[in-house]
C-alpha positions as CSV (number, residue, x, y, z in Angstrom):
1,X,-3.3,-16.1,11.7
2,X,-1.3,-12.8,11.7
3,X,2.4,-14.0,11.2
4,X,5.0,-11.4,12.9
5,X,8.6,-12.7,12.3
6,X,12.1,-10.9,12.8
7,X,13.6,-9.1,10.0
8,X,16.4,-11.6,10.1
9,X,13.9,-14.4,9.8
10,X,13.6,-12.9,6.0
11,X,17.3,-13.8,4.9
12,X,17.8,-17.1,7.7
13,X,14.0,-18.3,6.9
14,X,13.1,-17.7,3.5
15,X,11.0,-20.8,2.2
16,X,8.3,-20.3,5.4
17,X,8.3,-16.8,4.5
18,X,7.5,-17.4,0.6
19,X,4.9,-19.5,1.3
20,X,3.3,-17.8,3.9
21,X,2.8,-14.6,1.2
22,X,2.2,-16.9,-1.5
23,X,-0.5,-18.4,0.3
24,X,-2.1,-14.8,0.8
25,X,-1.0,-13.8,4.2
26,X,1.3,-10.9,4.6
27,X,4.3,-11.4,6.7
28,X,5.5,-8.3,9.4
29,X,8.6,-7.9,10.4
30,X,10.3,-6.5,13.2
31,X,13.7,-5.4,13.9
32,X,14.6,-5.1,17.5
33,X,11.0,-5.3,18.7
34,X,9.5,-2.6,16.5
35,X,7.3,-3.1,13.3
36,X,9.7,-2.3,10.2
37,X,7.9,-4.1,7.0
38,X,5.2,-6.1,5.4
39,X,6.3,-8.7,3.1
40,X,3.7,-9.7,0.5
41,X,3.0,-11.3,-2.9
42,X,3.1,-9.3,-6.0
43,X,-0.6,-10.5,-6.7
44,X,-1.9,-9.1,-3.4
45,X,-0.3,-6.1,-3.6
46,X,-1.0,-5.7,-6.8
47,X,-5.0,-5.9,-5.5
48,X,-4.2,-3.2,-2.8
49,X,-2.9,-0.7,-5.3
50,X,-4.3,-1.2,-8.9
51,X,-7.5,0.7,-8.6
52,X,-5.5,3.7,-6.9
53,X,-2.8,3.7,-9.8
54,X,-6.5,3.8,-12.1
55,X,-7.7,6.4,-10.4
56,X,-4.1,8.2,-10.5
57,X,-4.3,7.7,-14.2
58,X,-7.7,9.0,-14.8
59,X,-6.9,12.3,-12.3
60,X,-3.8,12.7,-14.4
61,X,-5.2,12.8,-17.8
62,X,-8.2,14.9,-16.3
63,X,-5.8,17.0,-16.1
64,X,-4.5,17.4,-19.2
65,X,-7.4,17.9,-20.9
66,X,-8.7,20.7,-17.8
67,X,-7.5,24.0,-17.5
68,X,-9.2,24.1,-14.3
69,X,-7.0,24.3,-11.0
70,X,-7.8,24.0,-7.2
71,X,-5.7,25.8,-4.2
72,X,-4.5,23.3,-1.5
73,X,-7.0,25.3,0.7
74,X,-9.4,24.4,-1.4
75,X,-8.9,20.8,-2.1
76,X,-8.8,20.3,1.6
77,X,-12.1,22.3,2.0
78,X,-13.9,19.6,-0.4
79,X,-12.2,16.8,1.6
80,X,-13.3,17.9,4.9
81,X,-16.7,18.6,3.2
82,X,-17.1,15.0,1.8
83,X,-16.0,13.5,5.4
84,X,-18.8,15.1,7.6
């Protein structure tokens, strides 16, 4: 179940929060009605992002070992290309 808590439930509520990420389920908060954060654990982020940082790593140390260079124009052209 999607849990969506105030901001202040983060400082006054702690314990349910902590558990309800530890458990796996993000936590959104709000301040004054609007969405301001997602609160999750380290291990699920950590999912979310470590095949982006690989891919970050191999770009970068392509790279390095490239002289070749791409234009914005034409990095968005092979974006737009792979989309359609």
């Amino acid at each position: 179940m999607l849990q969506i808590r105030p901001v202040s439930d983060l400082r006054n509520k702690f314990p349910e929060i902590e558990n309800a990420v530890n458990s796996g389920r993000p936590v959104y908060l709000t301040k004054n009605g609007y969405g301001a954060m997602v609160v999750m654990s380290l291990e699920k982020y950590a999912e979310l992002t470590d095949a982006i940082e690989l891919k970050l790593d191999a770009a970068d140390h392509a790279a390095v070992v490239s002289d070749v260079r791409y234009t914005h124009d034409e990095v968005f052209a092979r974006l737009n290309e792979g989309i359609k």
